[in-house]
N, C-alpha and C positions, 0 to 999 in steps of 0.2 A: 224283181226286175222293173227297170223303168223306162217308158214307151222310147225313150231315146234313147235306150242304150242299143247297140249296133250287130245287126245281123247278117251276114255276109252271102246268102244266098246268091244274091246277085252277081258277086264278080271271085266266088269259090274256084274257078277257073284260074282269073287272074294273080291267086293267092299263089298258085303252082307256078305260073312263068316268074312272077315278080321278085318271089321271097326265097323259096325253096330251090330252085332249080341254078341259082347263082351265086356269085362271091361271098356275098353280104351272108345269104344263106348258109351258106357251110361254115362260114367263119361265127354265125351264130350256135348252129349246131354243135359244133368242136369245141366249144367255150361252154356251150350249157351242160351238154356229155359230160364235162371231164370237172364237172362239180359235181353233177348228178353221184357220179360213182366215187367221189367223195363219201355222199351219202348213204350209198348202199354197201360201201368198203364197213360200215359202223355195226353191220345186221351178219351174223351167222351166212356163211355161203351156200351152206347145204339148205338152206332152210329160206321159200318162198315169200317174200311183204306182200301186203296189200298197197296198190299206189290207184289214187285218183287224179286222174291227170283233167281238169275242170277249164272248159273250155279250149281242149283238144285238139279244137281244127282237124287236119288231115290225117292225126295220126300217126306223123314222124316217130316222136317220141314215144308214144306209148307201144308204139308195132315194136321198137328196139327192146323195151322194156321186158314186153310178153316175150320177147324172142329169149330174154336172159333165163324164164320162167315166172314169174313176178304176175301175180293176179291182178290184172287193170282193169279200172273201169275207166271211162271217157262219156264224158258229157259236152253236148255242145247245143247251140240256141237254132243252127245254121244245119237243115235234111241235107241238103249238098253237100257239106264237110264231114260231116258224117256216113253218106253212103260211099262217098272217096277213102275216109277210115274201113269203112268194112271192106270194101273191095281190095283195099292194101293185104287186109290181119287176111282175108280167106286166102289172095295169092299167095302168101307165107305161110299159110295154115297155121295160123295164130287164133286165140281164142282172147275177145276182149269186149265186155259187157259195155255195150253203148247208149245211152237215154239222150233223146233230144228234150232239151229243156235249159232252161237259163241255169246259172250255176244257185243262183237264189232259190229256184224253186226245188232244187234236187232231193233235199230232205223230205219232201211229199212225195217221192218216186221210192227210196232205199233210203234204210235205220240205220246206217254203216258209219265207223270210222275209220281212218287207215291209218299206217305205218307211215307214208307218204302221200301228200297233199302237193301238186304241180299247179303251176295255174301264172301260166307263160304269155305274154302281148295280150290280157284281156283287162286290167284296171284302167288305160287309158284310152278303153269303147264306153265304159259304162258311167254310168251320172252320178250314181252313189257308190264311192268307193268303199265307205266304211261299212257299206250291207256287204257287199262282196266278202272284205275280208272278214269279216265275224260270221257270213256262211261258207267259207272255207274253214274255219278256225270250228265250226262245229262239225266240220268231217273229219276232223283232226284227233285223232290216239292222245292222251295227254302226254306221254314220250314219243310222238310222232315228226315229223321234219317240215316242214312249210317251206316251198322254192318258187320264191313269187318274184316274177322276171317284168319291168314294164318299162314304158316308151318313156325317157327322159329329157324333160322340158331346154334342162340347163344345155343340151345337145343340141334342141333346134334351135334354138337362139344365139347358139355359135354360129349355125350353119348356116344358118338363113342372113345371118348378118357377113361373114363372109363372099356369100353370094350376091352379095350389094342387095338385097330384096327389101330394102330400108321399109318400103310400102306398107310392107306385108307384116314387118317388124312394130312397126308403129300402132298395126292393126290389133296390135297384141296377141299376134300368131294364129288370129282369127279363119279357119278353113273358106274358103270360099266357093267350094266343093264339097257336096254331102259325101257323093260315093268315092271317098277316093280312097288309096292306103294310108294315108296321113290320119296319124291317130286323131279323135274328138276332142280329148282330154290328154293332152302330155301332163306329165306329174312331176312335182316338183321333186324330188329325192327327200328332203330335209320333212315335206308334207306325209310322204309316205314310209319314212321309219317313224314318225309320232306317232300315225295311225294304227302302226303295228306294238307299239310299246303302250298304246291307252288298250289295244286288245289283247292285253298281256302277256307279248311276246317277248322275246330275247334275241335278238341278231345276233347270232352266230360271224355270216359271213358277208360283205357287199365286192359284187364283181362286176365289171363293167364289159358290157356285150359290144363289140366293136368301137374299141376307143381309137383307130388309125382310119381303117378303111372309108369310111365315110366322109374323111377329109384330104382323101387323094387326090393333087390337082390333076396328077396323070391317072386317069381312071382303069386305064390299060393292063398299069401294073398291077393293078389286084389277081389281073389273070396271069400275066408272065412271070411272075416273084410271088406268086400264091403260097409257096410253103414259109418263102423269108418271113413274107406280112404274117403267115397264120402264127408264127413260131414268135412274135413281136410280140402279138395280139393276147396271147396267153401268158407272156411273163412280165408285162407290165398290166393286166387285165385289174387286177386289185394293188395299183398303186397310184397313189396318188402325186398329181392331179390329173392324170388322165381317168384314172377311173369314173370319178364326176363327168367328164365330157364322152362319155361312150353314148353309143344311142341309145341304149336298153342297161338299164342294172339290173342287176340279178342277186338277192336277195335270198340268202339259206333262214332262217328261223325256226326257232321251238317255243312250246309255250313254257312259260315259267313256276 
């Protein structure tokens, strides 16, 4: 872990109003689900995986997971996103093994590898990307599945130039704000399938996490035509060239 990489203590709160509880949010969730179960479609049905979902947050995902049956573990850097995770799994009587700890240092807590390795909006908090994914890539089954989802550069620099912010453009997308939800590190896509092919992966698949709604001039619509937009947002999700312009790609991988 590196002193700069980003711990969300602070506005864990804000993570619930901002992300989860809205448009943007469920049109994320609906799009990562219905890849997710791509990859659990691949595993015997009768028969429970192990999935590490690495840098967890709240627990959306992983609560849905344990609920299928599915042995989870969830790691996160952030006691407040994590006691929000547990307070979830107990309401549901869900059982789901949780460490606080950066995803880098995990291998000093638990010897495990899984079936599936998750690890969703965390490479564009952290300073070293290429530690990250080679300590996921070592919690990884060598027939295991990697679904590595991150904030996409080529996305704000539509957006932000759209939005006349020429300023802030010029800044070279430079945050101006520590705490805010505006990721440290946007990633270039092109930067991060290399990194994944020098840690000898294979892309399976690239999906693009809201390639519409982020560019709504009528903002409105996302809530009155929510099923038209969601129903858009999934069948051009992996086409190009909107998939390059979604905010988040989402990334299935195996190792080679």
């Amino acid at each position: 872990m590196n002193k700069q990489d980003r711990n969300f203590d602070d506005i864990s709160n804000k993570f619930a109003q901002n992300i989860y509880g809205t448009t943007k949010g469920k049109i994320r969730e609906a799009v990562v689900w219905q890849e997710l179960e791509k990859i659990l479609a691949t595993y015997p049905t009768n028969k429970p995986i192990t999935i590490l979902d690495a840098g967890g947050g709240q627990g959306q995902i992983a609560c849905r997971l344990a609920k299928l049956g599915h042995q989870v573990t969830l790691c996160d850097i952030s006691e407040q996103m994590l006691e929000l995770t547990k307070q979830k799994a107990l309401a549901e009587n869900l059982t789901i093994n949780c460490f606080c700890c950066p995803i880098q240092h995990l291998d000093s807590l638990i010897n495990q590898q899984f079936d599936l390795v998750i690890c969703h909006a965390v490479l564009e908090w952290v300073a070293d990307p290429i530690e990250l994914i080679n300590s996921l890539k070592n919690h990884l089954k060598p027939d295991g599945y990697l679904s590595l989802m991150f904030y996409n550069y080529h996305a704000l620099l539509f957006k932000t130039v759209t939005l006349g912010n020429f300023g802030y453009t010029q800044a070279g997308l430079a945050k101006r704000k520590k705490k805010t939800l505006s990721p440290d590190y946007p990633r270039d896509p092109n930067d991060v399938y290399q990194w994944l092919i020098q840690a000898n992966f294979t892309i399976l698949q690239k999906t693009g996490i809201r390639i519409f709604h982020d560019y709504l001039t009528n903002k409105s619509k996302a809530e009155t035509h929510f099923e038209q937009l969601l129903e858009l947002e999934q069948k051009y999700c992996q086409t190009e060239p909107y998939l390059h312009l979604a905010r988040y790609i989402l990334v299935t991988a195996k190792i080679k």
